[in-house]
C-alpha positions, 0 to 999 in steps of 0.5 A, a space after each residue: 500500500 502507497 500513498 501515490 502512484 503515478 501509472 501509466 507514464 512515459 519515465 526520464 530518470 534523470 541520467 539521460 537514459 531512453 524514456 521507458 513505460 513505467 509506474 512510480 510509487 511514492 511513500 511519504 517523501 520517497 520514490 519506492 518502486 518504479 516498474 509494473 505497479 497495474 496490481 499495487 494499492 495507494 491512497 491517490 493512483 494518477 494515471 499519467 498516460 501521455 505525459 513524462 514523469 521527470 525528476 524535479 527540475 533543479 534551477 541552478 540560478 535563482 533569486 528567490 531568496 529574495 521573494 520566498 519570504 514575501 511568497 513562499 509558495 514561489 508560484 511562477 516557479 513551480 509552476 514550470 516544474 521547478 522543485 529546487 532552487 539554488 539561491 544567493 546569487 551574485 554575491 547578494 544572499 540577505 545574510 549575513 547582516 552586521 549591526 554597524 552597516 545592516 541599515 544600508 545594506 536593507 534599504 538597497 535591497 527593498 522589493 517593490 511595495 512588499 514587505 521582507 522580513 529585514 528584522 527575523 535576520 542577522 546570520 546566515 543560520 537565522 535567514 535559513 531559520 526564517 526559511 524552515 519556519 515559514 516552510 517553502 514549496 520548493 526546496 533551496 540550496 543556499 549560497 553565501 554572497 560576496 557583496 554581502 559579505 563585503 559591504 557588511 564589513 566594510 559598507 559600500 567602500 571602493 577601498 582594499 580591506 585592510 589585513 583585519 577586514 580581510 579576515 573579518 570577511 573570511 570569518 564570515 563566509 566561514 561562518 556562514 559555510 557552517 552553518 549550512 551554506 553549500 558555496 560562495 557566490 558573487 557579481 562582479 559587475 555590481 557594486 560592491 563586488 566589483 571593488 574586490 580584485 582577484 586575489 581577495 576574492 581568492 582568500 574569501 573563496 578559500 574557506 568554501 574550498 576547505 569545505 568542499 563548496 561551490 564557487 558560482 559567479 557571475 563573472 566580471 565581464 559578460 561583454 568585452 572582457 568576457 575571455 578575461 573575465 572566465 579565466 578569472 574565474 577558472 583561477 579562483 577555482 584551481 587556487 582555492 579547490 572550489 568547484 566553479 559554476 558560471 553564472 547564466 553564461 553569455 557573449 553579451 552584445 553583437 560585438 562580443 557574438 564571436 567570443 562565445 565559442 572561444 569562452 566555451 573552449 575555455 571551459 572545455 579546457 579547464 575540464 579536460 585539466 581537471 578542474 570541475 567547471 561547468 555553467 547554466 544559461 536561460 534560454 532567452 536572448 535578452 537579460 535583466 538587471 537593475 537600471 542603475 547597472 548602467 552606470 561606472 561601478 565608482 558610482 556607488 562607492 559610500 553608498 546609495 545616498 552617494 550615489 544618487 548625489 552623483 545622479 544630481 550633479 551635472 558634471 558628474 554626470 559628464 564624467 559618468 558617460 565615457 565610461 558607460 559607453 565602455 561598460 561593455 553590453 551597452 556601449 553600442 547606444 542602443 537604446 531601443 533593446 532596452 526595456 523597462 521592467 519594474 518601475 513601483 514609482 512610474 508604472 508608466 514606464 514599464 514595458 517601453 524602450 530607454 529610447 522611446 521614453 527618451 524622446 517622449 520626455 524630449 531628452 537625450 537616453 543618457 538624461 533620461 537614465 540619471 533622471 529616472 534613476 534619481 526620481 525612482 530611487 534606483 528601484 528600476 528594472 531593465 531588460 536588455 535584448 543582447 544575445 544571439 540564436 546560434 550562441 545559445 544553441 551552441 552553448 546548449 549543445 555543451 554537455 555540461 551546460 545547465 539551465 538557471 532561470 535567474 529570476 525571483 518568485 512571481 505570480 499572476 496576483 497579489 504583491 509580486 504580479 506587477 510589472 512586466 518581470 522577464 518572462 524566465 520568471 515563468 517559463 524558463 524550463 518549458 521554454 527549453 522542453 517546447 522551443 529547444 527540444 520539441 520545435 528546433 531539436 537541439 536537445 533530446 528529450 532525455 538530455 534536457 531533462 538530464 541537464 534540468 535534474 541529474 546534472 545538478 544534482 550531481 554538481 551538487 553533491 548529492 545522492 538521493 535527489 535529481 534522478 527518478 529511481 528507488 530510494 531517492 526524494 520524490 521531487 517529481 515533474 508530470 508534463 505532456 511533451 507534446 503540449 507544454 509550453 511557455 506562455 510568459 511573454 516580454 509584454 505579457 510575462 504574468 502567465 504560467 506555463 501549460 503542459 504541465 499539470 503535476 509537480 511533487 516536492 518531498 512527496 508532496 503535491 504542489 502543483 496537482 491537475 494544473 493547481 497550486 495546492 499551497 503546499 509547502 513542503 521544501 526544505 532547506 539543502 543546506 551542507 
């Protein structure tokens, strides 16, 4: 007698193997049996016929670190089958929080008008404390971020640490490793992880390789120093014995196009010397950030008030645009291939072009950029149109490229269903199974799902999650190969995906005939 049984579904274990008929059976949060069930017993029998039963799929990019306390039951996420997310991403965890530099470091970090719980956290371990009370839907991996980290210490300084914040910052990506950070992440194109050179982020990345961790990074240059920026990160992992995942990898601008296949050899080749290096890429050919991403890292230094004294100075801002031109991605002017995607202050903005906005208020794009950014607060979103079909079918076709959505926990009502969010927030993994798979072939079917479960879970480290067979957690997905689809668009994103009516987190339904059931069954994968 189990308490589920899906019957009659066509199986991907996970390991890349052909899809075989099968039955699964579930008791409690465990996988049982799987084989000939037609003659078992269970408290619910779905009959699957028509469908694939998948292990959950794994998100190796997320921010929902940063919305499972305002919405824990991640609603955009599982919707697309994601069971577990890895979180604290670009170097920007909510945790750790000193009491000298914790002030500052919240208010940048607001999320649209809803509330986060700043006050439940102080250290790593009380933020994953915050996780388990509240329950989740899905699971999450946590990472520690070097920005965090950095400006805990040493506030929005563009200085070197002396000798004694150095240490301090290694105390606490030790620390937070111990208390249940699986890796170190950070994001080296933002402030302030981009005041660190190299060989500090070296010795903040040797405490994860001492404990066996993850170095994830969003590299320094996605653009123009892209092949420096990758070897950057390769070096950290060989001098400190972490393993390395870049970060949603690009050539980022129709100038960098050419580098992609040069950066993927670069990874082939830290791979054939040894080195454990792999990434994750979302399969859309534009990305998001904050506005504010457009301006010289110097522009934060000492802060958001700083900051935006910056913004209100004339020649400042003169010194301000050479350098934006340089910045890599944006330098080409092209300010039709940027969007606006949240604007909480000018919902008027949101889901049209720097470039239209520009001329509808009769400025110059670069005015229009340091006006807006002074008049929301840099609380702004952007999406930015900036990567080529052939390089993501290129970097798809890498055998050890994984798929992150790098995207928050949205919804189609309540608190986090405004603006025009990237659609990856909805539909990153039925687009890989609809667009890369069903429609154009690039993947099969048994390696997409391998790249969405087996293989990073493997990176990972684990031995009883990612791949649909006896004895491992019942982190499950249902989706029809023939019909799932992501629905989610750059001006209509608040859609949820079809195709896909069950999703299984620990056992547990959450999403079940195409419902959210509220669940909340995820848990906390920490070391």
């Amino acid at each position: 007698m189990f308490d589920i049984i899906l019957q009659n579904g066509q199986v991907a274990d996970g390991s890349g193997a052909p899809l075989k008929r099968a039955d699964v059976a579930i008791t409690r949060d465990t996988i049982v049996a799987v084989g000939d069930l037609r003659a078992a017993q269970a408290g619910a029998i779905l009959d699957v016929a028509g469908c694939v039963v998948a292990p959950g799929f794994v998100d190796m990019h997320s921010h929902a670190d940063n919305t499972l306390p305002i919405l824990p039951t991640a609603d955009s996420l599982v919707y697309q089958g994601i069971t577990t997310a890895v979180v604290g991403q670009c170097g920007d965890s909510p945790a750790p929080l000193l009491p000298e530099t914790r002030a500052a470091a919240t208010a940048r970090r607001t999320m649209d008008d809803a509330r986060f719980p700043w006050e439940r956290i102080s250290t790593f371990a009380s933020f994953l404390e915050l996780l388990r009370e509240m329950g989740t839907s899905l699971n999450t991996v946590p990472l520690v971020g070097q920005g965090i980290v950095r400006e805990a210490v040493m506030g929005m300084s563009a200085d070197a640490p002396t000798a004694e914040q150095l240490a301090r910052m290694q105390a606490e990506v030790a620390q937070a490793m111990d208390e249940g950070a699986v890796g170190f992440s950070t994001g080296l194109i933002y402030a302030p992880c981009s005041y660190a050179t190299t060989e500090e982020i070296i010795a903040l990345t040797r405490p994860v390789g001492e404990r066996g961790g993850l170095y994830f990074s969003h590299i320094r240059s996605e653009g123009d120093a892209l092949l420096e920026a990758l070897g950057e990160a390769i070096r950290i992992g060989r001098e400190t014995g972490a393993r390395v995942e870049i970060s949603h990898f690009k050539a980022a601008g129709w100038r960098n196009w050419p580098k992609a296949p040069q950066a993927l050899e670069l990874i082939d080749r830290a791979r054939a010397e040894g080195l454990d290096v792999s990434a994750d890429m979302y399969p859309y050919l534009a990305g998001s950030s904050g506005l504010a991403a457009l301006l010289p890292d110097w522009a934060y230094a000492d802060g958001m008030e700083a900051a935006l004294a910056r913004l209100a100075d004339q020649d400042t801002r003169r010194r301000m645009i050479p350098d934006m031109q340089e910045s890599g991605s944006f330098r080409t002017g092209e300010w039709d291939k940027i969007l606006i995607a949240s604007s909480p202050r000018q919902r008027a903005y949101e889901g049209r072009s720097v470039s239209e906005l520009a001329a509808s208020a009769g400025v110059d794009p670069y005015t229009w950029v340091f006006d807006t950014l002074l008049e929301t607060g840099l609380h702004i979103t952007m999406i930015t149109f900036m990567m080529a079909e052939e390089n993501a079918e290129l970097q798809l076709r890498r055998p050890w490229m994984m798929i992150g959505t790098d995207a928050f926990g949205c919804a189609t009502e309540g608190p986090l269903s405004h603006g025009k969010p990237h659609p990856r927030n909805y539909g990153t993994f039925p687009r890989v199974l609809a667009h890369d798979v069903r429609e154009r072939g690039v993947l099969s079917l048994e390696e997409a799902v391998h790249r969405m479960t087996g293989l990073p879970a493997h990176k990972l480290g684990w031995t009883d999650r990612g791949l649909l067979r006896e004895g491992y957690r019942a982190d499950m997905v249902v989706f029809d190969p023939a019909t799932v689809v992501d629905r989610a668009t750059f001006q209509k994103p608040h859609q949820y995906p079809a195709g896909m009516p069950h999703v299984l987190v620990n056992g547990q339904f959450v999403i079940r005939d195409g419902a959210h059931t509220g669940a909340r069954p995820g848990r906390v994968l920490g070391r």
